[in-house]
GUVEXPA-271884 format. One record per residue (C-alpha): x, y, z. Coordinates in pm, 1 decimal. Layout:
<pts>
<pt east="X" north="Y" up="Z"/>
...
</pts>
This chain:
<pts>
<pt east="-2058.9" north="946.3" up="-1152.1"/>
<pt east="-1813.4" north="772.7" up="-1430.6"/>
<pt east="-1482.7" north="759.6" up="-1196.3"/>
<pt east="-1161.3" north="760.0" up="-1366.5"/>
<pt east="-879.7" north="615.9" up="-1148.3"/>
<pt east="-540.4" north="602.6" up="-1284.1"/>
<pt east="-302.2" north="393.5" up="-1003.5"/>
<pt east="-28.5" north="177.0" up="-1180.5"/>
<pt east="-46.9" north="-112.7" up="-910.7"/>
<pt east="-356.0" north="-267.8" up="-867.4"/>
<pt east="-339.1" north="-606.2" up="-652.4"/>
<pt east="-644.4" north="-786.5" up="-565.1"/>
<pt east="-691.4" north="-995.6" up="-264.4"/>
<pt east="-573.0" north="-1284.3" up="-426.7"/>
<pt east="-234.4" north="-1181.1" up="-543.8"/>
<pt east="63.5" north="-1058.2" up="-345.0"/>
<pt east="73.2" north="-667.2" up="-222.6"/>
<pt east="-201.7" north="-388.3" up="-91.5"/>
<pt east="-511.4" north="-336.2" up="-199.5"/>
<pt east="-623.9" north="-15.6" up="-143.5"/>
<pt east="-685.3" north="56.3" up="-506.9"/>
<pt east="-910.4" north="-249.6" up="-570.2"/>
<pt east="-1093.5" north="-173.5" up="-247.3"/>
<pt east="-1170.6" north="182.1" up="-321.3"/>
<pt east="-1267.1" north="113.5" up="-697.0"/>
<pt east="-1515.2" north="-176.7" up="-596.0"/>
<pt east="-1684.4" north="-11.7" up="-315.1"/>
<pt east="-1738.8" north="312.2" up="-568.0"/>
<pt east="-1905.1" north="47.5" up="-810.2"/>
<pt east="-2108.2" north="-125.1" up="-580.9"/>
<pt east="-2267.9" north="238.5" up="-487.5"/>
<pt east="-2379.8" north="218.1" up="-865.5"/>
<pt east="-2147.3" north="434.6" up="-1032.2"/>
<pt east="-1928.2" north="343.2" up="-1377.1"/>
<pt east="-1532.2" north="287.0" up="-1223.6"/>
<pt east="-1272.0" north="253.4" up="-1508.2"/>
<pt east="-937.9" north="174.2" up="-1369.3"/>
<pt east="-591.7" north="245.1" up="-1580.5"/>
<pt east="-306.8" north="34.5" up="-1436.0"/>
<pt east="-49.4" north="-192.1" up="-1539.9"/>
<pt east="-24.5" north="-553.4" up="-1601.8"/>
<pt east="276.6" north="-620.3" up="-1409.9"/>
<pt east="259.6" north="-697.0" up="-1059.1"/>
<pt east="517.8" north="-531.1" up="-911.4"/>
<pt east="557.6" north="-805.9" up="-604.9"/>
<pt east="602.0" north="-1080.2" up="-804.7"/>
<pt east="762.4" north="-930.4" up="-1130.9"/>
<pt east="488.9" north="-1103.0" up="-1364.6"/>
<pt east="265.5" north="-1053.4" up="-1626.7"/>
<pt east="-17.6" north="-1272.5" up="-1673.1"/>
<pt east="-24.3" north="-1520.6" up="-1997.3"/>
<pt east="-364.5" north="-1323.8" up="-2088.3"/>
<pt east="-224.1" north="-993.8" up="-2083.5"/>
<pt east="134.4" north="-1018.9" up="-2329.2"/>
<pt east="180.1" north="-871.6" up="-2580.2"/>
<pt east="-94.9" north="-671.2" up="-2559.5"/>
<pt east="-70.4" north="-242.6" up="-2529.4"/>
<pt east="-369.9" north="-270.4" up="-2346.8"/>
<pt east="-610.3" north="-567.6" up="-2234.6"/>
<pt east="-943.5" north="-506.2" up="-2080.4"/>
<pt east="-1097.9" north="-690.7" up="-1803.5"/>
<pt east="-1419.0" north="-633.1" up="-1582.4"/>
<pt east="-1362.9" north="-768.0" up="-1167.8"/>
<pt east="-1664.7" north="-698.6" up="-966.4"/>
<pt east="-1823.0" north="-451.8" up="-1137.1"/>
<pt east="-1519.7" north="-224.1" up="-1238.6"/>
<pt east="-1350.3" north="-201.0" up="-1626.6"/>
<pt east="-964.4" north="-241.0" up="-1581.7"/>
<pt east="-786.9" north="-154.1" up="-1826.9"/>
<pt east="-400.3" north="-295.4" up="-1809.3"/>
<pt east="-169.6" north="-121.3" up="-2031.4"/>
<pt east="185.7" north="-244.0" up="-2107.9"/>
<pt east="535.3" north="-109.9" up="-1918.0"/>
<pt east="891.2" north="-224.8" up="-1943.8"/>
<pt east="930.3" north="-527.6" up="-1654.8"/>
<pt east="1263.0" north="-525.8" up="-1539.8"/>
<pt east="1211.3" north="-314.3" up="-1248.8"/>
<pt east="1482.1" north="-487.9" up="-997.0"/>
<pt east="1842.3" north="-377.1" up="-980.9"/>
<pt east="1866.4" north="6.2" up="-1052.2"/>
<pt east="1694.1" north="285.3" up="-998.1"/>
<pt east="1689.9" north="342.3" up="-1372.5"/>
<pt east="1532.0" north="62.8" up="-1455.3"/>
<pt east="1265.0" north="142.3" up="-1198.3"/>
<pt east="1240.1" north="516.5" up="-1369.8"/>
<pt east="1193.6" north="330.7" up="-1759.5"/>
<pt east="884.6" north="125.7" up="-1555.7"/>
<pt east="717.6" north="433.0" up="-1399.2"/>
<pt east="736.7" north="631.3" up="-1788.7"/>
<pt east="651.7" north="312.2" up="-2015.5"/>
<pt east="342.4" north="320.3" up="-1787.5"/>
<pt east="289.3" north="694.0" up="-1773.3"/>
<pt east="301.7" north="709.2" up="-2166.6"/>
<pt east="21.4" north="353.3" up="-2226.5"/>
<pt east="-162.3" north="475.2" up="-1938.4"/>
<pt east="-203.1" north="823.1" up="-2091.8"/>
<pt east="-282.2" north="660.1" up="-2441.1"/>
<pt east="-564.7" north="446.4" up="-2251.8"/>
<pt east="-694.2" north="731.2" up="-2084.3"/>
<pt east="-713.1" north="936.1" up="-2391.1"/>
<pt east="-830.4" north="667.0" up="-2628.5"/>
<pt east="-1005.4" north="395.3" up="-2428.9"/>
<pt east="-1092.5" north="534.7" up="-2075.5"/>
<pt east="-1393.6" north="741.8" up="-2232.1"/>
<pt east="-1603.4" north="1001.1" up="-2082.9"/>
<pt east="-1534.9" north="1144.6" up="-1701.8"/>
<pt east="-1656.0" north="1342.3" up="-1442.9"/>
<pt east="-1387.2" north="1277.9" up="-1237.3"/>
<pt east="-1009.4" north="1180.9" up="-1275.0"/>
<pt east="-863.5" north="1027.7" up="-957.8"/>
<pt east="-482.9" north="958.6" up="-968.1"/>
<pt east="-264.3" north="781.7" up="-683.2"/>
<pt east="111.5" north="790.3" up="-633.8"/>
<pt east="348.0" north="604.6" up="-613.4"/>
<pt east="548.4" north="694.8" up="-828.0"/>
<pt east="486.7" north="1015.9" up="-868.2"/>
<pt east="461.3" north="1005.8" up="-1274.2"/>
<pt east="121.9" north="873.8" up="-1237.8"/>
<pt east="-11.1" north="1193.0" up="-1223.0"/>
<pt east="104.8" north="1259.3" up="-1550.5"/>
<pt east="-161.5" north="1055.5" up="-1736.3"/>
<pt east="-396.8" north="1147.9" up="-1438.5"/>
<pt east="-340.2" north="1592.1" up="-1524.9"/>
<pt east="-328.0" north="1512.0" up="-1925.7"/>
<pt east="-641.2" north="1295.4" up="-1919.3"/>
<pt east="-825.0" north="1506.4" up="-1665.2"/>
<pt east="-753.7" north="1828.0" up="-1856.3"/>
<pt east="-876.1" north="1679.8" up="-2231.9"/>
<pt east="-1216.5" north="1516.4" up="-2052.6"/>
<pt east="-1247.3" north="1868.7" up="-1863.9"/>
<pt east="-1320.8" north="1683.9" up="-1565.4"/>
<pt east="-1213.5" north="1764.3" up="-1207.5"/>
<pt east="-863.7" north="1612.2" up="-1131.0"/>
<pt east="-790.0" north="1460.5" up="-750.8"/>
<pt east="-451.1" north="1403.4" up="-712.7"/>
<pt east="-357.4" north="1114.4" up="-440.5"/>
<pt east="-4.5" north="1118.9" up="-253.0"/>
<pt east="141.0" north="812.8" up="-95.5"/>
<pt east="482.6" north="897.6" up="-64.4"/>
<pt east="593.5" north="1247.3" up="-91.1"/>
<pt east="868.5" north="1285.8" up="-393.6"/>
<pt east="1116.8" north="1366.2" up="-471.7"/>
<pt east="1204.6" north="1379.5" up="-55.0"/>
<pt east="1128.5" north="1055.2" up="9.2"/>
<pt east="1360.2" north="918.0" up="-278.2"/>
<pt east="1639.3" north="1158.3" up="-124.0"/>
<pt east="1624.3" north="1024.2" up="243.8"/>
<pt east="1659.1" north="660.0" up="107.6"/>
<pt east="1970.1" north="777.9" up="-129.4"/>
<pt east="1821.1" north="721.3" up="-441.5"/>
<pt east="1864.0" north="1078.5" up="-555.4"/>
<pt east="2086.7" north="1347.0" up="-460.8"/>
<pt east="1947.9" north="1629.2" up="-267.8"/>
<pt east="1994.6" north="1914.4" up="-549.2"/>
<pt east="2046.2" north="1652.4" up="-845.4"/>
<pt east="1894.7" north="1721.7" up="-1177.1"/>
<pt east="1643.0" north="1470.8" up="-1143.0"/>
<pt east="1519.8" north="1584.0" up="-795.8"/>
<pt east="1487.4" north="1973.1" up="-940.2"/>
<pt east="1282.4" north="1807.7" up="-1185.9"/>
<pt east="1089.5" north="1571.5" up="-990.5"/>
<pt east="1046.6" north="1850.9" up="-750.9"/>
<pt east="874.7" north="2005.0" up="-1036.3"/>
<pt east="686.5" north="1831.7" up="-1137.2"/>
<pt east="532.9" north="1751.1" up="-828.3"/>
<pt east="416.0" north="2120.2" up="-775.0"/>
<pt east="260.4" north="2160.8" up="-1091.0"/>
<pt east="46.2" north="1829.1" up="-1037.8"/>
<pt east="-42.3" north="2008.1" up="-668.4"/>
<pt east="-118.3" north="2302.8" up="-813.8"/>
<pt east="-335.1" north="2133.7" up="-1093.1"/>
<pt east="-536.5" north="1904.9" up="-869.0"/>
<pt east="-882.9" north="2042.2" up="-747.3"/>
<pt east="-769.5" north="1824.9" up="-463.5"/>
<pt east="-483.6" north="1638.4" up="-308.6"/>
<pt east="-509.7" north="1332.8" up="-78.5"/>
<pt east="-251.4" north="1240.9" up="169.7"/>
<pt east="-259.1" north="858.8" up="334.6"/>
<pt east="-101.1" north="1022.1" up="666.2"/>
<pt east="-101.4" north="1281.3" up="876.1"/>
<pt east="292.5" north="1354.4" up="801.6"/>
<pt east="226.8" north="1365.9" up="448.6"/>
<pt east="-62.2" north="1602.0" up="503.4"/>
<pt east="196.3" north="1900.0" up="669.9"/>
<pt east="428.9" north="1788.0" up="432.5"/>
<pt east="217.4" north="1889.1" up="163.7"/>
<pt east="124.5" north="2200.4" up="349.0"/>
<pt east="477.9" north="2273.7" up="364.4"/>
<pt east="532.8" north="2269.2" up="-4.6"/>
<pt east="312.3" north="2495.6" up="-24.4"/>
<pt east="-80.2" north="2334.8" up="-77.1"/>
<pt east="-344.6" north="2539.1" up="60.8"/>
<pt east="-442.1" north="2322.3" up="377.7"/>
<pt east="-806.4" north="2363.4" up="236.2"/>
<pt east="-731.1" north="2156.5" up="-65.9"/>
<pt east="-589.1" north="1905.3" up="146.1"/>
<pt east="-778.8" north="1561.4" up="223.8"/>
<pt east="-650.7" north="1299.3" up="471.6"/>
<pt east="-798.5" north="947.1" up="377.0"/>
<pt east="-554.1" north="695.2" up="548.8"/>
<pt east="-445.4" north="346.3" up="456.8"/>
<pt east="-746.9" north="121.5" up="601.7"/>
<pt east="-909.1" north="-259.6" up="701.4"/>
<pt east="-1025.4" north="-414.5" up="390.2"/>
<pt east="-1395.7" north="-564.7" up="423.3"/>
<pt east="-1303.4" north="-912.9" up="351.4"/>
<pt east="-1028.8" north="-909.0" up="647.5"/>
<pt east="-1353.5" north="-860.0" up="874.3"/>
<pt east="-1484.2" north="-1220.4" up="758.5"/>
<pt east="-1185.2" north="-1394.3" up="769.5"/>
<pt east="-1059.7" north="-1191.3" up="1082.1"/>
<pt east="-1385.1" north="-1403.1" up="1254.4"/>
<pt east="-1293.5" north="-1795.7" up="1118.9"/>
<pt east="-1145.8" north="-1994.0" up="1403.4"/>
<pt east="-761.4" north="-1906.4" up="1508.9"/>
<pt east="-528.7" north="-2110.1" up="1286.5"/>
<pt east="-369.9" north="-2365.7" up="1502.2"/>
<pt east="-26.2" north="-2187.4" up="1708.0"/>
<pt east="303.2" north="-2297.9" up="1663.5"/>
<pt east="532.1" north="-2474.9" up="1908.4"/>
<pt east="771.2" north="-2177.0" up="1906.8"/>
<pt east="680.0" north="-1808.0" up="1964.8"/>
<pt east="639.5" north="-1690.3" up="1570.3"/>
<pt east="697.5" north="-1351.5" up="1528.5"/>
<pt east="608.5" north="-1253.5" up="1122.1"/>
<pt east="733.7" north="-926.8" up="937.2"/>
<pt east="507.9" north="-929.5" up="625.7"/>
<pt east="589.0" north="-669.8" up="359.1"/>
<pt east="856.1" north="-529.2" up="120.8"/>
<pt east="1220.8" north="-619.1" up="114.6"/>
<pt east="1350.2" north="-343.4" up="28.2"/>
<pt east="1636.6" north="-61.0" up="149.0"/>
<pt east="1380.1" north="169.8" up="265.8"/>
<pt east="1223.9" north="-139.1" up="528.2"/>
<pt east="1543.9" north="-159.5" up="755.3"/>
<pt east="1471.3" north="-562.2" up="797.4"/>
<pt east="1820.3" north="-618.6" up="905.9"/>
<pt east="1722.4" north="-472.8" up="1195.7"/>
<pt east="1494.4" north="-830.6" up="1299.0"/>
<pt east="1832.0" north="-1030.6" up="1158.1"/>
<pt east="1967.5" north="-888.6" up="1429.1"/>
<pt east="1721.7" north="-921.2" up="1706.7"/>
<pt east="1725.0" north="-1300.7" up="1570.5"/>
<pt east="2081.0" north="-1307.7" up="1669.8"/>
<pt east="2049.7" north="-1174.2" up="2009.5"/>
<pt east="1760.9" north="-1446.4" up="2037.5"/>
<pt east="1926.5" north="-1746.6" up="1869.5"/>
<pt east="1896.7" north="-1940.4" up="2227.9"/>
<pt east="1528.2" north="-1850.6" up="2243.8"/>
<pt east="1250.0" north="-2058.4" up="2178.9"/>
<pt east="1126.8" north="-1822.1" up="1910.6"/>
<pt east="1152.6" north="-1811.4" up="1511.0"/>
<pt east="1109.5" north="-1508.0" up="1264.8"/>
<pt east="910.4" north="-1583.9" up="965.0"/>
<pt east="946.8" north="-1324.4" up="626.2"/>
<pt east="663.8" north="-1286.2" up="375.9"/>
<pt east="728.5" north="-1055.5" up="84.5"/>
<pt east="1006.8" north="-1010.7" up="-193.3"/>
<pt east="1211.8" north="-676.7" up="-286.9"/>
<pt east="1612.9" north="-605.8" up="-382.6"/>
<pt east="1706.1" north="-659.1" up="-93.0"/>
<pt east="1541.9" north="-1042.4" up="-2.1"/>
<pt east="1842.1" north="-1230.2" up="-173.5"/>
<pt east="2103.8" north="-1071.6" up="25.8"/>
<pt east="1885.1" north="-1096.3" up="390.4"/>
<pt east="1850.8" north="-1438.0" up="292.9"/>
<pt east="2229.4" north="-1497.3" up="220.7"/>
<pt east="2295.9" north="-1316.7" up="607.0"/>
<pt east="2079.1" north="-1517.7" up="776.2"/>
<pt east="2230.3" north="-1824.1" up="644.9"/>
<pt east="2601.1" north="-1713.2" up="690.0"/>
<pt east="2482.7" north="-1607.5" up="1051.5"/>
<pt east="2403.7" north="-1940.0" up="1107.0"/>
<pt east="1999.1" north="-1865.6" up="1227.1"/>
<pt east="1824.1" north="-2175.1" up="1136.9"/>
<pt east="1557.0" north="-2021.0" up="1326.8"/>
<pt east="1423.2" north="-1725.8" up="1034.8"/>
<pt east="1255.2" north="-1835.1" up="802.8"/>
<pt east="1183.6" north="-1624.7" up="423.6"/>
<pt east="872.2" north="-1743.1" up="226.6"/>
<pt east="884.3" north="-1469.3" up="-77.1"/>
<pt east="556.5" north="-1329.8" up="-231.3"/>
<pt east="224.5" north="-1506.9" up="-112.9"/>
<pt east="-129.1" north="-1414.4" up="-215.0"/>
<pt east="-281.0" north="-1111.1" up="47.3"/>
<pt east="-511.7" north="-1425.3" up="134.0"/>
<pt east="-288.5" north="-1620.0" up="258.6"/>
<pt east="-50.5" north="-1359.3" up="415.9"/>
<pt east="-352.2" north="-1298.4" up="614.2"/>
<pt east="-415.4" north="-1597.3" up="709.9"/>
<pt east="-2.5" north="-1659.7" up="787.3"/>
<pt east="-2.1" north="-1319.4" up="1075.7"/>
<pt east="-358.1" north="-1437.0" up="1172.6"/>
<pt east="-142.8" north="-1780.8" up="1270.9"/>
<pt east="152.2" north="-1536.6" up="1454.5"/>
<pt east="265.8" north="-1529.6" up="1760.0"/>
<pt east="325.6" north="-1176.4" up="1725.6"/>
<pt east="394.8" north="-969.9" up="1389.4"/>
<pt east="644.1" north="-667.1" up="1368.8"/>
<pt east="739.1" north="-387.0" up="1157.4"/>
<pt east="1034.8" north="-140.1" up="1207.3"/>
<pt east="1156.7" north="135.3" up="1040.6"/>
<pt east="1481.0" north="365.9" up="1062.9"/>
<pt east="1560.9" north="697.6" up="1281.3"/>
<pt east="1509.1" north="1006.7" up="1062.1"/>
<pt east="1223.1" north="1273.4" up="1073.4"/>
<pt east="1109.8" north="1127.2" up="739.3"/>
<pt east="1038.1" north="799.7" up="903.4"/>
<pt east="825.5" north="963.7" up="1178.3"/>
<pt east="527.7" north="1005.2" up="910.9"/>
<pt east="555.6" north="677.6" up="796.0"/>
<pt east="220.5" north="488.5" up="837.6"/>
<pt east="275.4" north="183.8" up="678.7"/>
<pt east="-5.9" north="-0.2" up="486.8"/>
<pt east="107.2" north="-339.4" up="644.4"/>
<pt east="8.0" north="-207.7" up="1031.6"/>
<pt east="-336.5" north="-208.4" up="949.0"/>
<pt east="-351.2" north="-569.6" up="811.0"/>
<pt east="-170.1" north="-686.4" up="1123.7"/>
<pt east="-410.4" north="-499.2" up="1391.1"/>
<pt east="-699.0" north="-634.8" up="1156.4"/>
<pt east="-503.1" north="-1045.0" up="1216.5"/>
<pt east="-595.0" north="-940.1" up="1570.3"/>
<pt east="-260.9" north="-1076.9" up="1676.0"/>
<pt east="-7.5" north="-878.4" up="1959.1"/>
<pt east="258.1" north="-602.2" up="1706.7"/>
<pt east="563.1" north="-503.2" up="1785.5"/>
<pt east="662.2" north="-175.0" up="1648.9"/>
<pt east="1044.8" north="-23.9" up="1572.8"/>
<pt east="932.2" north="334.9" up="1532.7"/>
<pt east="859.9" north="683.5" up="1608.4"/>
<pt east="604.0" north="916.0" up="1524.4"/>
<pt east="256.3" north="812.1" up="1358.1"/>
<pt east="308.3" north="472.8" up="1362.4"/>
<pt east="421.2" north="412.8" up="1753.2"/>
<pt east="131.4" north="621.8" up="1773.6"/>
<pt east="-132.3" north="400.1" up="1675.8"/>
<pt east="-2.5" north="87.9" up="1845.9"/>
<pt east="-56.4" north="285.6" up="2176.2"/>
<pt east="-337.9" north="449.3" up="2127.3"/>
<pt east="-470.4" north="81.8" up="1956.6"/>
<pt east="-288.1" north="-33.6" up="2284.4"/>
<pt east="-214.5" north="-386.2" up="2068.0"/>
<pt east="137.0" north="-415.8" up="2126.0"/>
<pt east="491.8" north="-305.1" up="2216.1"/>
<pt east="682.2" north="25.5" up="2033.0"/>
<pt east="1085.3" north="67.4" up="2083.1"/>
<pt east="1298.8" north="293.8" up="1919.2"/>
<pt east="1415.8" north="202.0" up="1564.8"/>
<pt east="1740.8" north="64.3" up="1482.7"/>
<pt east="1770.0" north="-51.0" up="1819.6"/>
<pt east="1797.1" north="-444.0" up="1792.3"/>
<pt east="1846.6" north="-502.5" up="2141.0"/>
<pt east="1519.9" north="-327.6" up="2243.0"/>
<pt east="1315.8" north="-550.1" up="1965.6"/>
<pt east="1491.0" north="-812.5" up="2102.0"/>
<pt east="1353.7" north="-737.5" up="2455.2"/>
<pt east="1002.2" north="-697.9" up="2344.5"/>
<pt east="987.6" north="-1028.7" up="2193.1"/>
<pt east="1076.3" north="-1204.2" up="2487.7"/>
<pt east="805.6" north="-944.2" up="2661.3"/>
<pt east="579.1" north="-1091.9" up="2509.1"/>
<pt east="684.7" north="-1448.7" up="2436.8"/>
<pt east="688.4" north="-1416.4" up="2832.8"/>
<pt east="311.6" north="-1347.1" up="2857.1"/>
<pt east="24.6" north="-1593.0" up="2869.1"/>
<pt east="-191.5" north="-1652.1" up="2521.3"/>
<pt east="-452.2" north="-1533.9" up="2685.3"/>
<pt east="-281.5" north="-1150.6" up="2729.8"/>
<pt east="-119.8" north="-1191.1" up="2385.5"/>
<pt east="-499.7" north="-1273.1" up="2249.2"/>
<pt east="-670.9" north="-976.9" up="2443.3"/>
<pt east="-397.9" north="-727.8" up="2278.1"/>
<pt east="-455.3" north="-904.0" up="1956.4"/>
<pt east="-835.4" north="-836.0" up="1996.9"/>
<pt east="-792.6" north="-441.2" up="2137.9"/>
<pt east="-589.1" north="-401.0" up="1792.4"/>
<pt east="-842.6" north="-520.3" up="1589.4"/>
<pt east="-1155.0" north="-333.3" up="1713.6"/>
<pt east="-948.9" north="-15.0" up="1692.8"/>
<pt east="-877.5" north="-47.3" up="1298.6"/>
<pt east="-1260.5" north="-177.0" up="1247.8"/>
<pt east="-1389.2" north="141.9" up="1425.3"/>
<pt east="-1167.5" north="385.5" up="1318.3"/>
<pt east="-983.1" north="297.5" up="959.6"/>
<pt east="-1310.7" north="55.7" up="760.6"/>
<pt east="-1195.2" north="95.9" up="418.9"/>
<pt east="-1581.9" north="133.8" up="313.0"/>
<pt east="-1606.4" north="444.2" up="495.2"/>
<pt east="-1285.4" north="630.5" up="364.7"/>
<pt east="-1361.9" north="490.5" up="32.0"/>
<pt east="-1706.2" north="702.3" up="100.6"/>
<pt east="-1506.5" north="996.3" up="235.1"/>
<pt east="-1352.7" north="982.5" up="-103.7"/>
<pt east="-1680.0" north="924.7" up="-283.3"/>
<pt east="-1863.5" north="1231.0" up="-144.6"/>
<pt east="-1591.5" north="1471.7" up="-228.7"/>
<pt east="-1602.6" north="1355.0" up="-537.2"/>
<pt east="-1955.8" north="1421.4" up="-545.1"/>
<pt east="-1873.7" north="1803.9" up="-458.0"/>
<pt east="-1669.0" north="1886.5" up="-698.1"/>
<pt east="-1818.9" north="1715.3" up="-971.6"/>
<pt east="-2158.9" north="1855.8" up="-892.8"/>
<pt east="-2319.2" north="1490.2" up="-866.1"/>
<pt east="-2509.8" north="1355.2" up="-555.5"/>
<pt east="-2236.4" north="1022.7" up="-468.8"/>
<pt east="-2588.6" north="885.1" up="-344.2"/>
<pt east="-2713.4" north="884.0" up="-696.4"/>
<pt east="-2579.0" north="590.5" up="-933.3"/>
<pt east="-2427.6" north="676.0" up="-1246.9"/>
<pt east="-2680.4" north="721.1" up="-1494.5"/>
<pt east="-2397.1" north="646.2" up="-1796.3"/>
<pt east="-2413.5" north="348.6" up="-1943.9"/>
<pt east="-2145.5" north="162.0" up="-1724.3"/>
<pt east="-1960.7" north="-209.3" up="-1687.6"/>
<pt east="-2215.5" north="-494.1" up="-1550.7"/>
<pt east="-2212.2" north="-567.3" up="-1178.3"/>
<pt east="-2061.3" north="-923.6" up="-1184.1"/>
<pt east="-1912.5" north="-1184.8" up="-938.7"/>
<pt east="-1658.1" north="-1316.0" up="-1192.3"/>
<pt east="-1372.2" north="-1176.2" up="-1411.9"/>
<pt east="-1434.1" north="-1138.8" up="-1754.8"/>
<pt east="-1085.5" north="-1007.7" up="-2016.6"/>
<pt east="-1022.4" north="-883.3" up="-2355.4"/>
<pt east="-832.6" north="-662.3" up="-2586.7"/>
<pt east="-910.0" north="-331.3" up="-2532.5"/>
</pts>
């Protein structure tokens, strides 16, 4: 099959951020069929653009076996929600031009969300190439954007994003949701629960290597690493203040990640006096990996609304895959998992005194309880979320509505299997 997959984000292991995307698009070329991927050149974690990519509309590059095609969009995403909406249409417009001018032929369009104006180039391409259109949902907007108070609840921009949204639903032959949340949230809106695919958030296959090496070596102090955005929607201030309660403890916090809101964490910790947190910014997935495979413990949290309670957050399955203890501030599909991974501690969100308490819970226990939670964690994710096999699950409905066999390797002449990275103008 030629696979068309339009996803403005597209971090490899190497760099800073998730990698769904990559994952997915290699595993579909290593089955032998032709992947073209539209995304942007700007990685959104660390606000750059490669040196080989400026000044370019679109560049081309081939990385394992998959054409990428990175198309240009306006940089300056930090500071307003404006700025954030000129990023999301400068790519929407290059990435429809690259789809309609460079992608070539299709027998399937795949489009993923966030934000939701990818599926703009994603409906526009699919319906020009005549080619089934799969439409993939990681955040549902404009709701989402309204529970974080980006948008007002009947604001002209949420009518229209509201929209928008249902004619890209109604358009796709199919529409993915990454939880089970977003999957009645969809249903809700209105999606025939037929047309409805869950594929969640998943292990990549390196982390199963790595995951193996020898434990990096502890540190004196019971480490307990959030590793992820800094943004409003992440609640983080809730671990500044479990680091307060725990300032006499022999424990640090350790931040990985960027986002608004870094700069003024940063500026509270240090007013708050808590020489014991520690922020790191933006490091490559790699070596994030390697940094909660080193934890004592690693922890995520989110807020109390019914929004939250669907959140399944890409970062929980790299920290049950570190095979280290989690900590979880949550409710819903998250807390979930922990227990039934039965890898860790959940308390209620926005409750720093409980967090506080399950840190010293576990700082408490022996390393040889923290390891076998650690362990339980990680053979739940590797039996029940291996990003091959949803990246199959994917692949063979595909295959359906297409009317191709996913067994059979694209026949179309399609980008060389190689090891290395090879880029160009497009």
């Amino acid at each position: 099959m030629r696979i068309l997959y339009f996803v403005q984000y597209f971090n490899l292991p190497d760099e800073p951020g998730g990698s769904r995307p990559y994952q997915f698009a290699r595993q579909w070329a290593r089955a032998g069929h032709e992947v073209t991927v539209v995304t942007g050149a700007l990685n959104h974690k660390t606000l750059t653009v490669p040196e080989r990519f400026r000044g370019r509309l679109i560049a081309r590059e081939t990385i394992d076996g998959v054409r990428v095609l990175r198309v240009w969009s306006y940089a300056g995403i930090r500071g307003s929600f404006g700025r954030r909406l000129l990023n999301f249409l400068s790519y929407a417009v290059t990435a429809t031009l690259a789809g309609l001018i460079r992608a070539g032929s299709a027998d399937i369009v795949y489009a993923s969300s966030t934000p939701l104006t990818v599926g703009l180039p994603g409906a526009l391409t699919a319906a020009v190439r005549r080619a089934p259109f799969v439409f993939e949902v990681r955040d549902l907007w404009p709701q989402s954007a309204v529970v974080a108070g980006v948008l007002r609840k009947r604001g002209p921009l949420t009518l229209a994003a509201r929209w928008f949204a249902w004619r890209l639903y109604r358009r796709a032959a199919r529409v993915v949701a990454v939880t089970r949340g977003i999957e009645s949230g969809l249903i809700d809106e209105g999606v025939p629960p037929e047309k409805v695919l869950f594929v969640p958030n998943g292990v990549d296959d390196w982390m199963l290597e790595a995951g193996e090496r020898p434990v990096p070596e502890r540190p004196d102090r019971f480490r307990v690493v959030y590793c992820g955005a800094h943004g409003r929607w992440n609640g983080l201030d809730q671990i500044l203040e479990a680091a307060e309660l725990l300032r006499e403890d022999p424990v640090e916090f350790v931040f990985i990640g960027d986002g608004d809101e870094r700069a003024r964490l940063e500026e509270r910790a240090r007013r708050a006096g808590l020489d014991h947190v520690r922020f790191v910014g933006a490091v490559p997935k790699r070596e994030a990996f390697e940094q909660l495979r080193a934890a004592s413990a690693n922890v995520v949290v989110t807020w109390r609304h019914p929004f939250q309670r669907m959140v399944l957050a890409n970062k929980i399955f790299d920290y049950l895959a570190a095979g280290r203890p989690v900590i979880v501030a949550a409710e819903g599909e998250m807390a979930e998992l922990v227990r039934r991974a039965g890898c860790g501690l959940v308390t209620p969100p926005e409750d720093p005194p409980a967090l506080a308490r399950a840190v010293r819970e576990l700082a408490a226990m022996r390393e040889e309880e923290l390891a076998r939670l650690g362990s339980s964690g990680r053979r739940y994710a590797i039996e029940n979320f291996h990003r091959g096999e949803l990246a199959w699950r994917l692949l063979e409905v595909f295959g359906k509505l297409a009317g191709r066999d996913p067994r059979e390797p694209s026949s179309a002449p399609g980008p060389r299997l190689v090891a290395d990275r090879e880029a160009g103008d497009a």
